[in-house]
N, C-alpha and C positions, 0 to 999 in steps of 0.2 A: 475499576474496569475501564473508566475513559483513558488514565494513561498509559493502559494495554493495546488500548488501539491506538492509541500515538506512538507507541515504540516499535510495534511491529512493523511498519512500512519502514523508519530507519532502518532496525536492525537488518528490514531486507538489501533495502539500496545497499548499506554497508559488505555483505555477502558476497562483492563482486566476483571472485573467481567461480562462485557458482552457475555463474548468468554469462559469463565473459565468453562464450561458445558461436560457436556459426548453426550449427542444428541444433531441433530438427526448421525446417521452414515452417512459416504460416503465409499463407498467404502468397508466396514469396517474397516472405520478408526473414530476414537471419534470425535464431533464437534473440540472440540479445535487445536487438529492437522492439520485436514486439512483447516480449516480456516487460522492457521499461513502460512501455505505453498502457499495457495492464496495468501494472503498480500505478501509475499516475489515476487511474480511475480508481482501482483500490483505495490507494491512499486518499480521496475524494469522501470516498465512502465511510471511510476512519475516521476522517478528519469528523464528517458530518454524525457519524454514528457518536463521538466523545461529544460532540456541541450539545448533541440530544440530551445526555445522560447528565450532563452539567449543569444544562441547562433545565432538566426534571428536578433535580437537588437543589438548587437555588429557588426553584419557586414555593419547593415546601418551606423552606425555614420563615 
């Protein structure tokens, strides 16, 4: 499971044509922008969610 959360946010950033757009706005800010800046939290979140899980598994053994 931890390295499902570590490939997901790859495999997103990799997706570029899907993000690569001007809308819709947020904020007034372009789709692309703030969608990277989501992913940067997201992946935050991945990151920390896989430490967790690795980190439960290593203290059973």
């Amino acid at each position: 499971m931890a390295g499902v959360l570590l490939v997901v946010p790859f495999a997103v950033y990799l997706a570029v044509p899907t993000y690569a757009k001007d809308g819709p706005h947020l904020a007034g800010f372009p789709f692309f922008y703030w969608w990277q800046l989501l992913w940067v939290v997201l992946t935050a979140v991945c990151i920390g969610g896989a430490h967790l899980l690795t980190r439960k598994r290593g203290a059973a053994k």
